[in-house]
C-alpha positions in Angstrom: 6.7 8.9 0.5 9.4 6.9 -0.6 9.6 2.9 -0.9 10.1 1.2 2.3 13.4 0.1 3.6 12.0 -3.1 4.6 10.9 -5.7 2.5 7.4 -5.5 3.2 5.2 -5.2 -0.4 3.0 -2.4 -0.5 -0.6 -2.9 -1.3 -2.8 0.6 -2.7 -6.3 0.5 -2.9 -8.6 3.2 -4.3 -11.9 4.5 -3.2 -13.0 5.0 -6.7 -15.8 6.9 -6.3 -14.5 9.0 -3.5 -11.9 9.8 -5.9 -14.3 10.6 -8.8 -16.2 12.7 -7.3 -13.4 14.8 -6.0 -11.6 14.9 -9.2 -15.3 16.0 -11.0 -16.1 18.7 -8.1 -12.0 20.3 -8.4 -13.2 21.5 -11.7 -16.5 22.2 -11.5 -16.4 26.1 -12.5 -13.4 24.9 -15.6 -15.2 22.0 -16.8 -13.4 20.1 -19.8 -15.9 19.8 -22.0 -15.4 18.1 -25.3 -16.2 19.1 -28.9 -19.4 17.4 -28.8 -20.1 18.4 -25.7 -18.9 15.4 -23.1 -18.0 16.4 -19.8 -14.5 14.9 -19.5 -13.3 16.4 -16.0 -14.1 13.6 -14.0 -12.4 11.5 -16.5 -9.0 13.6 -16.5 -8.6 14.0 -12.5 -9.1 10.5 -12.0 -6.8 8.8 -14.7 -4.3 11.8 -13.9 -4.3 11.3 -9.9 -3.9 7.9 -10.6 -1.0 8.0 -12.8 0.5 10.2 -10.1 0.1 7.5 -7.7 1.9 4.8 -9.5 4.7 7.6 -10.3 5.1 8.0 -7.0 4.3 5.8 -4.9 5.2 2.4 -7.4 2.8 -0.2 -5.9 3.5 -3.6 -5.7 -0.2 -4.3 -6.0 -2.9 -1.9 -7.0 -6.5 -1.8 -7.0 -9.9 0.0 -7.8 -12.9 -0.9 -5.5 -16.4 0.9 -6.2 -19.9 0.7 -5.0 -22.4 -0.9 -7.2 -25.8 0.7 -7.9 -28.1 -1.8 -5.9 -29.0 -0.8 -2.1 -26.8 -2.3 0.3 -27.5 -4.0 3.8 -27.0 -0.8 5.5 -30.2 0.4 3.8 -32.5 -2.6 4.8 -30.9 -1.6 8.2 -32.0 1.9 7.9 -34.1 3.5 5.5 -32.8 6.9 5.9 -29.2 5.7 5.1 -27.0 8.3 3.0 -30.9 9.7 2.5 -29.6 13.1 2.3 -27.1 12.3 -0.6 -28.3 14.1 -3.8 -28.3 11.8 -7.1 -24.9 11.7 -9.4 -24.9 14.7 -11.2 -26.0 13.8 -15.1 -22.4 15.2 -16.5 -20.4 12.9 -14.0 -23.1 9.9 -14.4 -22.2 10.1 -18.2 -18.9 9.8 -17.9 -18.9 6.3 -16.4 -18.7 4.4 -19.4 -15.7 5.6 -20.4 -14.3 5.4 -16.9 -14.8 1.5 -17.0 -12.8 1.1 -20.6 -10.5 3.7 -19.2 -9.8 1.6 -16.3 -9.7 -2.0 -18.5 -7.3 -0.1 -20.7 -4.8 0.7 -18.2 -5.1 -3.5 -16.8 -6.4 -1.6 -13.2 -8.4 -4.4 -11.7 -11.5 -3.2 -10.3 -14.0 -4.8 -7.9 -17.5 -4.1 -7.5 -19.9 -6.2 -5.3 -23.9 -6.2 -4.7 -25.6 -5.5 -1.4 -21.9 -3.9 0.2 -19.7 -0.6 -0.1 -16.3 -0.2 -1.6 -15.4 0.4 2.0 -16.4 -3.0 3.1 -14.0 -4.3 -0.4 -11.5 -2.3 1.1 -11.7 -3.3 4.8 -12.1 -7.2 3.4 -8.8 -6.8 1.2 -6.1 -4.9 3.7 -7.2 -7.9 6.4 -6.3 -10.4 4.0 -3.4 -8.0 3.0 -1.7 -8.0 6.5 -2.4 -11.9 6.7 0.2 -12.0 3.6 2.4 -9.5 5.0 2.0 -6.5 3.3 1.8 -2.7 3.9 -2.0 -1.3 2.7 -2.6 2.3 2.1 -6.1 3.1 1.2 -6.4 6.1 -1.1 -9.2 7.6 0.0 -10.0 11.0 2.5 -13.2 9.2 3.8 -12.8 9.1 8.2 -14.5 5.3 8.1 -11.1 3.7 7.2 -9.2 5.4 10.3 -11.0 2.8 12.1 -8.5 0.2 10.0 -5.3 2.0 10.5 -2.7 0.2 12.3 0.7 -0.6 12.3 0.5 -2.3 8.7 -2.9 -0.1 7.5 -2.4 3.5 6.7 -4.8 6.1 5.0 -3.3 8.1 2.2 -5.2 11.0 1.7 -4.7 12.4 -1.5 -3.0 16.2 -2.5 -5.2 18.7 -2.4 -5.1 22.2 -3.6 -4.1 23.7 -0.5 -2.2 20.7 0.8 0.5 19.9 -2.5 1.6 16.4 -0.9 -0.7 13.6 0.4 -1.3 13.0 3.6 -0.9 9.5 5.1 -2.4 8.4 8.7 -1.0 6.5 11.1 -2.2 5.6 14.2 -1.0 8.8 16.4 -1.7 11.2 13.0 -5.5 9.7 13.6 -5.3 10.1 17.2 -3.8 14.0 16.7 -6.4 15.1 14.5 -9.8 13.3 16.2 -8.1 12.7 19.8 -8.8 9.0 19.3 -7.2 6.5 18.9 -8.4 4.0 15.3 -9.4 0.9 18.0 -12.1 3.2 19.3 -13.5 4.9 15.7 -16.3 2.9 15.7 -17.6 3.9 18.8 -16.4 7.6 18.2 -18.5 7.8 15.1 -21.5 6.0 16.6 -21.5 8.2 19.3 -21.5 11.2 17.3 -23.0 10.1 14.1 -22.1 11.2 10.5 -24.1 14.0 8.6 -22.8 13.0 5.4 -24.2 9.0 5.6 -27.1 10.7 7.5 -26.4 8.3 10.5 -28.2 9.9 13.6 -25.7 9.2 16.4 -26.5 10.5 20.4 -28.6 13.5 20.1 -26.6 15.6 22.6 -23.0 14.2 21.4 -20.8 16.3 19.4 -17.2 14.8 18.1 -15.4 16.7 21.6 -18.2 14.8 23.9 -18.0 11.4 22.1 -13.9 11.9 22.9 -14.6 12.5 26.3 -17.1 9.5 26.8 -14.6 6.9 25.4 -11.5 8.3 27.2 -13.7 7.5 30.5 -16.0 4.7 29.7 -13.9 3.1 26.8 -16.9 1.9 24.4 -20.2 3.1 23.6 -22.0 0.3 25.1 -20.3 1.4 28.3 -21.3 4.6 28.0 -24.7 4.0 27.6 -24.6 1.9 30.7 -23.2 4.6 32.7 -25.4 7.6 31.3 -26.5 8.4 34.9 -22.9 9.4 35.7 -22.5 11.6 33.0 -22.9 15.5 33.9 -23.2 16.8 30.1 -27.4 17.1 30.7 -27.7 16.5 26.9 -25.4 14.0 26.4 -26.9 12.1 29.5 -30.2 12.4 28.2 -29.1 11.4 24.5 -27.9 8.2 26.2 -30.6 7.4 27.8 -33.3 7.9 25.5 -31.1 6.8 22.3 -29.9 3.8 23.2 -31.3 2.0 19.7 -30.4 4.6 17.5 -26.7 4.6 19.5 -26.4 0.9 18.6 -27.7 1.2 15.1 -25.0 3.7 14.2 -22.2 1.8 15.8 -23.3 -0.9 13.5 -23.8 1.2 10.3 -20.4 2.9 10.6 -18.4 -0.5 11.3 -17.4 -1.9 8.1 -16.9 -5.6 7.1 -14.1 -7.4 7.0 -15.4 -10.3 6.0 -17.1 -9.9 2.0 -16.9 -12.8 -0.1 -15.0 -11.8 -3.0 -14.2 -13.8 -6.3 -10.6 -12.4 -6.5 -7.2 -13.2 -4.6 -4.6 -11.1 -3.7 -1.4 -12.5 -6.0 
C-alpha cells in the first residue's frame, strides 16, 4: 500500500499481543535462543514486523495497545470467557520485560487499561480517529475489528508466510470473505459464536446459517423473534431455547467504543 493521494493522515494501531503471539508461534520449531538461554523470538518478530510497518507504510501516527493482566468486564459477564485459552507460555511470558524497554526505546506509545481489551483501546481510538479525520488501519488478523471497518477504518492483516503482502479489509473484502457486510458483524458472531473466546453462540448456527438469518431477518434480535419461521430444525430450536446465551454473545463480541483513556490523539 502506498500513501494516499488525499490528504487524509493515516492512523496505525497495533494489536500487540495478537502480534506477539504470532511472531513467538512463526518460530516456534527455530527458536532464537540467547547465550544464556533467553528465548528472544517473540522479541525479534515483533520489533522486526514493526519496523516493517513504519518502512512501509510511514504512519502519521502509530500506536501499541495491549491487554492488561486483570479480568475484564467480559469475565464478570461470563465466567467461561476465553476459558479455553491455555496460560502464556513461560518462554514468551519472559520475554515481556524486555518488550516494554524495547518498545520505550523506540518512543512507541503504548496503552494499556484495567477491566477492558486492547480491542476495546482500539475501537475507542479509530472513533475518535475518524472524528479528526483520519484514515485507521488496525494491525491485527483478529475478525472482531471487521465489525469497525468502514469507509475511513480498514483492517490490515499482516504478511504471512504464505501470503508475502498484507492484506487490508475494506468493507466488500469483509463482505467477500464472511458474506457480511461489517454493520451486521456483531450479530454474525453472536449468532454463531467464537471458539477461540469460548463464546457459545446459537447451538444449531454455523457461520453459513448465521449469514442466512441476517440476510432475511437483518439482526439477531429479529431472528430470535421469528425462530418459528425458520425451517433449519436446529437452528430454529437453538433460537428458541437460547435466547440468553444468543444475547450474551452479541454483547461479549461488541466492543466499546467508548473507554476512558488518559491519552489524546495529537
Amino acid at each position: 500500500m502506498t500513501k494516499s493521494k488525499n490528504k487524509s493522515k493515516r492512523f496505525f494501531l497495533i494489536d500487540g499481543y495478537a502480534l506477539l503471539f504470532r511472531s513467538h508461534f512463526a518460530l516456534i520449531r527455530n527458536p532464537l535462543i540467547t547465550s544464556y538461554g533467553l528465548n528472544t523470538s517473540a522479541l525479534f518478530g515483533f520489533v522486526n514486523q514493526v519496523l516493517k510497518l513504519i518502512k512501509r507504510e510511514q504512519p502519521d501516527y502509530l500506536v501499541c495497545a495491549f491487554d492488561s493482566k486483570e479480568k475484564t468486564f467480559r469475565h464478570k459477564l461470563y465466567d467461561d470467557y476465553k476459558a479455553n485459552r491455555p496460560d502464556m507460555p513461560e518462554d514468551l511470558k519472559n520475554q515481556l520485560p524486555h518488550l516494554w524497554e524495547l518498545l520505550k526505546a523506540m518512543n512507541l506509545t503504548v496503552i494499556k487499561k484495567p477491566g477492558v481489551e486492547a480491542d476495546d483501546i482500539i475501537g475507542t481510538l479509530v472513533v475518535k480517529a475518524e472524528q479528526l479525520g483520519l484514515k485507521s488501519y488496525i494491525v491485527s488478523g483478529d475478525k472482531d475489528f471487521m465489525q469497525l471497518i468502514n469507509d475511513n477504518i480498514f483492517l490490515y492483516a499482516p504478511a504471512t508466510k504464505k501470503i508475502p503482502d498484507p492484506i487490508i479489509y475494506d468493507s466488500k473484502k469483509v463482505e467477500k470473505k464472511w458474506g457480511i457486510s461489517p454493520d451486521k458483524f456483531i450479530d454474525f458472531l453472536g449468532l454463531m459464536g467464537d471458539s477461540s473466546d469460548n463464546i457459545p453462540g446459537v447451538r444449531g448456527v454455523g457461520q453459513k446459517t448465521a449469514v442466512k438469518l441476517l440476510n432475511r431477518f437483518g439482526t439477531l434480535e429479529n431472528a430470535i423473534d421469528n425462530a418459528e419461521s425458520v425451517k433449519n430444525k436446529r437452528a430454529q430450536s437453538g433460537l428458541k431455547n437460547g435466547v440468553e446465551n444468543a444475547l450474551l454473545s452479541k454483547r461479549l463480541v461488541t466492543l466499546l467504543l467508548d473507554v476512558d483513556l488518559d491519552c489524546e490523539i495529537k
